[in-house]
N, CA, C and O atoms as CSV, one atom per row, in Angstrom:
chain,resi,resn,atom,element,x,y,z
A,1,UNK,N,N,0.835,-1.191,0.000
A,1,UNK,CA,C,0.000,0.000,0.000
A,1,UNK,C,C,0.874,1.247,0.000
A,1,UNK,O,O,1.962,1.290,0.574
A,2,UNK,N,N,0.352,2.229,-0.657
A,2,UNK,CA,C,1.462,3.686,-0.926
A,2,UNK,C,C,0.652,4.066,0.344
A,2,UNK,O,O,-0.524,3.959,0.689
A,3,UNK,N,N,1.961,4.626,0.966
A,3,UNK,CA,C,1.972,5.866,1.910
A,3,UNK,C,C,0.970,6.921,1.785
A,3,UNK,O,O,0.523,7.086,0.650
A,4,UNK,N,N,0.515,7.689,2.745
A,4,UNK,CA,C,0.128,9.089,3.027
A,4,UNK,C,C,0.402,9.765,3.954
A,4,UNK,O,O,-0.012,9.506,5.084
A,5,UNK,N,N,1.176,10.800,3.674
A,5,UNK,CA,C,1.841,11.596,5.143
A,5,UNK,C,C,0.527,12.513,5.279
A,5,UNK,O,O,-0.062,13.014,4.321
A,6,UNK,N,N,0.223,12.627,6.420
A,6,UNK,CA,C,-0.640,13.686,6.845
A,6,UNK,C,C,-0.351,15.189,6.738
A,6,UNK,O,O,0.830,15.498,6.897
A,7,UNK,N,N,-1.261,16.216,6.485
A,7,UNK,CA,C,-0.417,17.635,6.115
A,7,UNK,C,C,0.001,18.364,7.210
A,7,UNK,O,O,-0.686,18.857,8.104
A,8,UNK,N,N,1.186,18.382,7.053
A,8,UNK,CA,C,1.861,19.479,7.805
A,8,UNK,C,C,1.725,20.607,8.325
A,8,UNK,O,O,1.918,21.666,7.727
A,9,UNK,N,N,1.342,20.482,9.615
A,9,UNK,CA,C,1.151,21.917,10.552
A,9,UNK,C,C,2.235,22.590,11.184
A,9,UNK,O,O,2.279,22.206,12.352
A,10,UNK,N,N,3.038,23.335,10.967
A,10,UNK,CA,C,3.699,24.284,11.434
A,10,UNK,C,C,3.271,25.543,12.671
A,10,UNK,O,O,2.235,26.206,12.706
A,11,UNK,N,N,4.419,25.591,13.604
A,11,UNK,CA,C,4.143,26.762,14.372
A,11,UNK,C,C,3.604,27.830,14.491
A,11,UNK,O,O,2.843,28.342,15.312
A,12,UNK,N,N,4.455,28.357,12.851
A,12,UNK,CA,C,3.286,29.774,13.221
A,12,UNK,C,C,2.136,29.668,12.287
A,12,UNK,O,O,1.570,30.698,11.921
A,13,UNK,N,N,1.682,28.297,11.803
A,13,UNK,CA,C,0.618,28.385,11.090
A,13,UNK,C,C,0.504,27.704,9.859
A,13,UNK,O,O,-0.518,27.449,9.222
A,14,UNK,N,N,1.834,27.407,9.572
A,14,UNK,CA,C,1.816,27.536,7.689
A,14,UNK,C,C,1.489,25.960,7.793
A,14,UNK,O,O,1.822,25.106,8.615
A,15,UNK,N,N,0.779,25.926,6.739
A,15,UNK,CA,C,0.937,24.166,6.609
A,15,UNK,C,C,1.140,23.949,4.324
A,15,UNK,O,O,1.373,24.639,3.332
A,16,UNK,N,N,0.757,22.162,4.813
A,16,UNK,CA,C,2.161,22.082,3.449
A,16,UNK,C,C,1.368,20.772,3.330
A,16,UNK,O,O,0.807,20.451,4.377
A,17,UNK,N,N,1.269,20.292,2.727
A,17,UNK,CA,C,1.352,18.248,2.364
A,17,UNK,C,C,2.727,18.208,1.655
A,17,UNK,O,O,3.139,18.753,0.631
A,18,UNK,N,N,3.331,17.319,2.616
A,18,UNK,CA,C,4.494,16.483,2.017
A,18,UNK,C,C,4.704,15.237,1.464
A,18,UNK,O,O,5.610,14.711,2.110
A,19,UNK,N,N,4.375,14.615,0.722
A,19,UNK,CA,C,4.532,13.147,0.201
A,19,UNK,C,C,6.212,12.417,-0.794
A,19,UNK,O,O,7.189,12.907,-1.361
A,20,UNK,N,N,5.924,11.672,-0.634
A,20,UNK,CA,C,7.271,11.008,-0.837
A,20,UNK,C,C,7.066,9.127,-1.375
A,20,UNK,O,O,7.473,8.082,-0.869
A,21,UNK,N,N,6.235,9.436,-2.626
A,21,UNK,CA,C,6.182,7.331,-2.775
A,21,UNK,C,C,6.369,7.086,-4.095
A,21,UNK,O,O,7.166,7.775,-4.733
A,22,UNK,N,N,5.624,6.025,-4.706
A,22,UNK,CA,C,5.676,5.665,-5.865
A,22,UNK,C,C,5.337,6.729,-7.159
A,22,UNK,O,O,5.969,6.706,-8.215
A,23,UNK,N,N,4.263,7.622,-6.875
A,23,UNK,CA,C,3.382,8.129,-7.634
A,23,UNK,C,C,3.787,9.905,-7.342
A,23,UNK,O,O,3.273,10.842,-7.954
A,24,UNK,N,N,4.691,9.999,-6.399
A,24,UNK,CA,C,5.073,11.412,-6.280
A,24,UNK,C,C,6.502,11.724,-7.010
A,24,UNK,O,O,7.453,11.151,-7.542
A,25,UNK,N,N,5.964,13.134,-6.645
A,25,UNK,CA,C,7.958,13.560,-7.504
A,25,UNK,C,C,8.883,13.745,-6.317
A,25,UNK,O,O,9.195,14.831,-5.830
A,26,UNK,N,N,9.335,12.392,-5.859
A,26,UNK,CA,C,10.226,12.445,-4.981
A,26,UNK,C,C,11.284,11.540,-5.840
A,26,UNK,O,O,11.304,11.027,-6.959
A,27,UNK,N,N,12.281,11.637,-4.538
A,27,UNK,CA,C,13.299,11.113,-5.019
A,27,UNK,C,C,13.999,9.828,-3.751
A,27,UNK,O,O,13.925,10.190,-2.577
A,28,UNK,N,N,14.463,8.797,-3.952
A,28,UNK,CA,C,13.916,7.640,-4.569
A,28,UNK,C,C,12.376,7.898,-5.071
A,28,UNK,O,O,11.745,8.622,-4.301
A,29,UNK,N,N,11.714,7.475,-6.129
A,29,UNK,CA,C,10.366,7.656,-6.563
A,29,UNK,C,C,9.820,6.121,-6.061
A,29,UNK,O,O,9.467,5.314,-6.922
A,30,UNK,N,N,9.774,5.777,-4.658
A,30,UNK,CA,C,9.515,4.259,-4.702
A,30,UNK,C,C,7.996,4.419,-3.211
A,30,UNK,O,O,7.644,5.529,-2.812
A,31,UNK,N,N,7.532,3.447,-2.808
A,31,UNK,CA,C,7.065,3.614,-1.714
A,31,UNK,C,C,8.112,2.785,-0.727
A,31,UNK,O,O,8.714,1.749,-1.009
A,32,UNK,N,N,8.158,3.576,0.571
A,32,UNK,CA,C,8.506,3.062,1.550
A,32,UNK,C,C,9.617,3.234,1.364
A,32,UNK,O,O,10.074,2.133,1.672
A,33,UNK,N,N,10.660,3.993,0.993
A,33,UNK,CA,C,12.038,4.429,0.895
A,33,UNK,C,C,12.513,4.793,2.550
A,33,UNK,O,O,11.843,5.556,3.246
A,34,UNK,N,N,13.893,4.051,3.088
A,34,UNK,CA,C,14.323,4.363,4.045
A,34,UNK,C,C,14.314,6.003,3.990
A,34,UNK,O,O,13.517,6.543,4.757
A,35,UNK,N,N,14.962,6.682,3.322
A,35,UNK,CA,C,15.112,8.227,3.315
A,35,UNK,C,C,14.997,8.784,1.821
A,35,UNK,O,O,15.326,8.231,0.771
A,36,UNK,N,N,14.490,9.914,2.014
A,36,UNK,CA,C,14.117,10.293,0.611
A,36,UNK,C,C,14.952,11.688,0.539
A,36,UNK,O,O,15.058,12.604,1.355
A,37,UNK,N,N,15.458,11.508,-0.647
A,37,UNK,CA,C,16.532,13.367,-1.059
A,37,UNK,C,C,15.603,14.269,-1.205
A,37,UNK,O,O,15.442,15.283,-0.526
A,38,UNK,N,N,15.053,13.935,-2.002
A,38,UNK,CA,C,13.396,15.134,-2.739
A,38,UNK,C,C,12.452,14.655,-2.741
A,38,UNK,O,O,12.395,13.518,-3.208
A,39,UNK,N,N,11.385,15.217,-2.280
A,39,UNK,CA,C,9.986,15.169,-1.825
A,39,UNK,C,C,9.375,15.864,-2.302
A,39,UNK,O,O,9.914,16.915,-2.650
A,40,UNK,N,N,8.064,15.686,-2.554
A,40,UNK,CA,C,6.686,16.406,-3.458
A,40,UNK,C,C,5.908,17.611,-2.006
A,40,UNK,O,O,5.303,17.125,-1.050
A,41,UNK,N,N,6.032,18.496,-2.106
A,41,UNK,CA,C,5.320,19.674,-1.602
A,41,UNK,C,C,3.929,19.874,-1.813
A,41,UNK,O,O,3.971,20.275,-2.977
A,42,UNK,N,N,2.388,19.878,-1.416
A,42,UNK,CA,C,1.631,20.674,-2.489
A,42,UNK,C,C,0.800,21.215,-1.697
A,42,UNK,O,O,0.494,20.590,-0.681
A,43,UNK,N,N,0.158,22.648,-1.979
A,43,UNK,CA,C,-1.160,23.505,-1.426
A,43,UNK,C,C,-0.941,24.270,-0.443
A,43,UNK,O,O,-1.855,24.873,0.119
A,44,UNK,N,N,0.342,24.359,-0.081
A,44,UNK,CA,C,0.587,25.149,1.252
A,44,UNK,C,C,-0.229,26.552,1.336
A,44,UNK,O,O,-0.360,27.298,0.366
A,45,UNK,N,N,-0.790,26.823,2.701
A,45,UNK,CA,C,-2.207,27.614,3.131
A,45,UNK,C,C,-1.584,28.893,2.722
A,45,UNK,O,O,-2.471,29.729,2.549
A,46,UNK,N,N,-0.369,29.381,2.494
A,46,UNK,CA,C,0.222,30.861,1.696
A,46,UNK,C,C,1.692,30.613,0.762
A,46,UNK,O,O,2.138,29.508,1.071
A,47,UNK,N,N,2.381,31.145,-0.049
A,47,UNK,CA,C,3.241,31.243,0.118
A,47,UNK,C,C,4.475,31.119,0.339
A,47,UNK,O,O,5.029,32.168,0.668
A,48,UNK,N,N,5.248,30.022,0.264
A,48,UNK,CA,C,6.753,30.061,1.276
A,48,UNK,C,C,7.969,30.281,-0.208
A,48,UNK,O,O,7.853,29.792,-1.331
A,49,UNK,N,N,8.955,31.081,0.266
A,49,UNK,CA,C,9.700,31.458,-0.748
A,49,UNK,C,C,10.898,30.415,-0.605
A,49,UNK,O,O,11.738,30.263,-1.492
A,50,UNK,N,N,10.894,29.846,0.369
A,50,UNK,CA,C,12.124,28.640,0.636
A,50,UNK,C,C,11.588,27.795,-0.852
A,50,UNK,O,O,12.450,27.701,-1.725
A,51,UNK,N,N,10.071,27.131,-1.179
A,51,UNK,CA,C,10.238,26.365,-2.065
A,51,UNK,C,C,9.643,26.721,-3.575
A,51,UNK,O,O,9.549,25.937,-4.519
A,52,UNK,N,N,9.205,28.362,-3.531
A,52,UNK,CA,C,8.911,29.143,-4.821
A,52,UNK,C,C,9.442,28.474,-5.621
A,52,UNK,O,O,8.658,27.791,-6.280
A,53,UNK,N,N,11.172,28.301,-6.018
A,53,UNK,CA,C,11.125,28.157,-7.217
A,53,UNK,C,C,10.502,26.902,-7.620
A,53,UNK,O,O,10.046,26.993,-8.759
A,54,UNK,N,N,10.334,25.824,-7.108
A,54,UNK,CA,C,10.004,24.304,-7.281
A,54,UNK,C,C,8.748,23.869,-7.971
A,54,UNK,O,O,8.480,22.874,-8.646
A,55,UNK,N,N,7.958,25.072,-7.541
A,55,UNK,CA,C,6.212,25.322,-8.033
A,55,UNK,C,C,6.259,24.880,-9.866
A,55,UNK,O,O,7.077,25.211,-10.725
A,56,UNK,N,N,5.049,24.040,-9.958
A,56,UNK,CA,C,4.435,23.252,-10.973
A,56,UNK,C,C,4.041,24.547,-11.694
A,56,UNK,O,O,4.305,24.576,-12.895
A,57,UNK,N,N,3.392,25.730,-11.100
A,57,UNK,CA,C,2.459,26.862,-11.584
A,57,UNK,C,C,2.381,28.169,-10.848
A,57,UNK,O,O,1.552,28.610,-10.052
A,58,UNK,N,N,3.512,28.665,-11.359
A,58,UNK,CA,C,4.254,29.921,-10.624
A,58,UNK,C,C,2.758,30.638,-10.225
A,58,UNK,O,O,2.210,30.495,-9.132
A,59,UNK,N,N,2.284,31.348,-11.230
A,59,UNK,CA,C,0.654,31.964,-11.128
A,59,UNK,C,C,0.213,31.500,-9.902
A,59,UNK,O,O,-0.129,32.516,-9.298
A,60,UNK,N,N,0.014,30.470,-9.146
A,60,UNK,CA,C,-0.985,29.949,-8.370
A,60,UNK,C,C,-0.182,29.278,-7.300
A,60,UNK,O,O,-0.224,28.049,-7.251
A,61,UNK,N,N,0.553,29.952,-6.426
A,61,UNK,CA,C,1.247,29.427,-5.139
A,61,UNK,C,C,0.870,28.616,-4.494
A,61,UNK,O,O,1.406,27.596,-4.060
A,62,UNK,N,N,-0.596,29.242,-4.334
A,62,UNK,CA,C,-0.869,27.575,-2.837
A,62,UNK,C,C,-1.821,26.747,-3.568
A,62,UNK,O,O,-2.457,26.038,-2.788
A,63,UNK,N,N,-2.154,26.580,-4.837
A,63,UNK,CA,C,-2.998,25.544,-5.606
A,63,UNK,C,C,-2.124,24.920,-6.490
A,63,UNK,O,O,-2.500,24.730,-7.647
A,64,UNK,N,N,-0.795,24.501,-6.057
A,64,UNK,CA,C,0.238,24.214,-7.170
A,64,UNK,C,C,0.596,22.925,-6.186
A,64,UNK,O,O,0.167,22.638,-5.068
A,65,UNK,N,N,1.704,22.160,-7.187
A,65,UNK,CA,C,2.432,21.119,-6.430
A,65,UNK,C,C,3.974,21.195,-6.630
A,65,UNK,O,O,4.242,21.250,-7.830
A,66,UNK,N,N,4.926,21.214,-5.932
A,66,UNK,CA,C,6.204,21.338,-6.030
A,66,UNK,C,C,7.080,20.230,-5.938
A,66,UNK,O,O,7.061,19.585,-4.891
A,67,UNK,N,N,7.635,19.989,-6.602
A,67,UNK,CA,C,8.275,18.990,-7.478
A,67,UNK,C,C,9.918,18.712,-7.326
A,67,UNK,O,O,10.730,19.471,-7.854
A,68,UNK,N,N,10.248,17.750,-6.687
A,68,UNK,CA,C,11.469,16.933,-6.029
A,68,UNK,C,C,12.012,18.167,-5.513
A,68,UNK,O,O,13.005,18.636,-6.069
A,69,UNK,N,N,11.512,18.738,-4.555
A,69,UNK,CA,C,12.285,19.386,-3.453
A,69,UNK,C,C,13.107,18.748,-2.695
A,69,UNK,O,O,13.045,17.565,-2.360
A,70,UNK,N,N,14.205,19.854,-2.306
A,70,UNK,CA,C,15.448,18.689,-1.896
A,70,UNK,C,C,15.534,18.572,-0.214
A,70,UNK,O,O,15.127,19.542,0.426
A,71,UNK,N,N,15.898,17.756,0.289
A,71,UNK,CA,C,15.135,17.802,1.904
A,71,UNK,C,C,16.304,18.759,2.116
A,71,UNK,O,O,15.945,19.056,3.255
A,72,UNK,N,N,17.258,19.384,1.969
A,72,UNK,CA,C,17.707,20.136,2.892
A,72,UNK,C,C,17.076,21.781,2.686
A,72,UNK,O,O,17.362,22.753,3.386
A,73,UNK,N,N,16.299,21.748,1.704
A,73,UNK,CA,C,15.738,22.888,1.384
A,73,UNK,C,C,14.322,22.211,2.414
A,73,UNK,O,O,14.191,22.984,3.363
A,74,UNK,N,N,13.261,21.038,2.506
A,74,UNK,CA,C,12.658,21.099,3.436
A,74,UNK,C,C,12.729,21.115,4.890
A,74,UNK,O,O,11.731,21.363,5.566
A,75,UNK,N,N,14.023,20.826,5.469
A,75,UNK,CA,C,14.595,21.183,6.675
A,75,UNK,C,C,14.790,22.724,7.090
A,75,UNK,O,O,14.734,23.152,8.243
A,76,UNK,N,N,15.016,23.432,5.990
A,76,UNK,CA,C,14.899,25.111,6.682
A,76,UNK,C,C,13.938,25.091,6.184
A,76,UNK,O,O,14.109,23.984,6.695
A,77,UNK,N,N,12.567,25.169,5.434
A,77,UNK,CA,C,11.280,25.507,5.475
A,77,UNK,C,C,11.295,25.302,6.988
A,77,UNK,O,O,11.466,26.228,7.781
A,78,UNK,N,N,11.123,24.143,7.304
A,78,UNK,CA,C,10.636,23.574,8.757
A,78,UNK,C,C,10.937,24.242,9.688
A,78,UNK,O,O,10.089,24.606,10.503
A,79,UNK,N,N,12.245,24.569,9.789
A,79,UNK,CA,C,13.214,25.607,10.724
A,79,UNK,C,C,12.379,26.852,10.637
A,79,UNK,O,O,12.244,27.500,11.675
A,80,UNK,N,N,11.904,27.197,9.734
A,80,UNK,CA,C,11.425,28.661,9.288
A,80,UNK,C,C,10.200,29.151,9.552
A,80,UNK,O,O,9.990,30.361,9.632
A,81,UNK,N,N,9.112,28.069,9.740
A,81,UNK,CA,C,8.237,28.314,10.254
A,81,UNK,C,C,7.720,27.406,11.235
A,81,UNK,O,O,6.695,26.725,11.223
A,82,UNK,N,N,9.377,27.633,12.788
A,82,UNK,CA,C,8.586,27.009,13.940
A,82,UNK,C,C,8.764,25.483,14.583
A,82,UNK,O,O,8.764,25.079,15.746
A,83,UNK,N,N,8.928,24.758,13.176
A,83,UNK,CA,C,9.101,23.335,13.492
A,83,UNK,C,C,7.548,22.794,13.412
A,83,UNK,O,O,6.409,23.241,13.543
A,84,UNK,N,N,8.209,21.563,13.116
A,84,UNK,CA,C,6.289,20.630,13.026
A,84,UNK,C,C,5.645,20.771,14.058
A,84,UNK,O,O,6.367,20.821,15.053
A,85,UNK,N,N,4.773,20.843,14.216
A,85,UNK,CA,C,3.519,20.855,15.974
A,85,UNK,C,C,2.331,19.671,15.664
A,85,UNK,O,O,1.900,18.924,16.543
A,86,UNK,N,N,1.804,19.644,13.983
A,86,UNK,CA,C,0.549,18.677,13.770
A,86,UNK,C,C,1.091,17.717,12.477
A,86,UNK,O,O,2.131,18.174,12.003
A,87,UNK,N,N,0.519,16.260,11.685
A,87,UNK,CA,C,1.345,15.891,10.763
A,87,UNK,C,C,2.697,14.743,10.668
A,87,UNK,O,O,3.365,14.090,11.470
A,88,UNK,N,N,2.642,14.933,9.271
A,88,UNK,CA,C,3.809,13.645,9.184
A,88,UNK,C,C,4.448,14.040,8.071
A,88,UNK,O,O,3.899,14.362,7.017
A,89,UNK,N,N,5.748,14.018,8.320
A,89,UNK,CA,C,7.148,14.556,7.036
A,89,UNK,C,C,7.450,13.014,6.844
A,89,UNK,O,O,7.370,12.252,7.807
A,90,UNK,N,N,7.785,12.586,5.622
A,90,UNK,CA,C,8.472,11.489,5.523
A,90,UNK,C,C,10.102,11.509,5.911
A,90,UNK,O,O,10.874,12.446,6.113
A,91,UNK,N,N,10.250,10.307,5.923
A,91,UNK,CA,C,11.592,10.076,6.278
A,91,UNK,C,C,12.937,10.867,5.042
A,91,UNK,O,O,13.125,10.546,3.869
A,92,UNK,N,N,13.660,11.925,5.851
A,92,UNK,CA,C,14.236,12.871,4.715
A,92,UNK,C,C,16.006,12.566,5.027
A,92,UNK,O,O,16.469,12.388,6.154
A,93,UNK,N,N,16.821,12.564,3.719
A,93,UNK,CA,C,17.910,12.365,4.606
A,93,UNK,C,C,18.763,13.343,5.284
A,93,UNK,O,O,18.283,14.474,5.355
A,94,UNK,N,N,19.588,13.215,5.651
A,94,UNK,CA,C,20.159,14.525,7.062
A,94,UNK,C,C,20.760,15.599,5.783
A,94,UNK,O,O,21.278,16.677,6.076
């Protein structure tokens, strides 16, 4: 069965869906990968310029999906707004 990470709630608010399996633009593109380099982003509730450029559809920030983001670019998102509080990040490597 493919994974579903739950969406990401952040501190001061921001949230995100992060996924990472067979059918996303991550990297391994597999399900159930010990650690994943790049991970699929999508719908975040505003905004975040950490993963602007990555966006599927520059026009439309938080109705877009962002595409093999690299976890050390999702590690300072995370840093940036607060740290996780609600949610599930997949397994990212250091």
């Amino acid at each position: 069965m493919k994974p579903h990470y739950k969406r990401a709630v952040f501190a001061d608010g921001f949230t995100v869906s992060i996924q990472a399996d067979s059918g996303a633009y991550s990297n391994p593109r597999i399900d159930h990968a010990h650690k994943y380099d790049a991970v699929e982003l999508g719908y975040p509730n505003r905004p975040c310029p950490f993963i602007m450029k990555y966006a599927e559809d520059p026009g439309d920030l938080t109705g877009t999906v962002y595409a093999y983001v690299p976890a050390s670019v999702v590690r300072k998102m995370i840093e940036a707004h607060g740290g996780l509080i609600e949610g599930e990040i997949p397994p990212l490597v250091s």
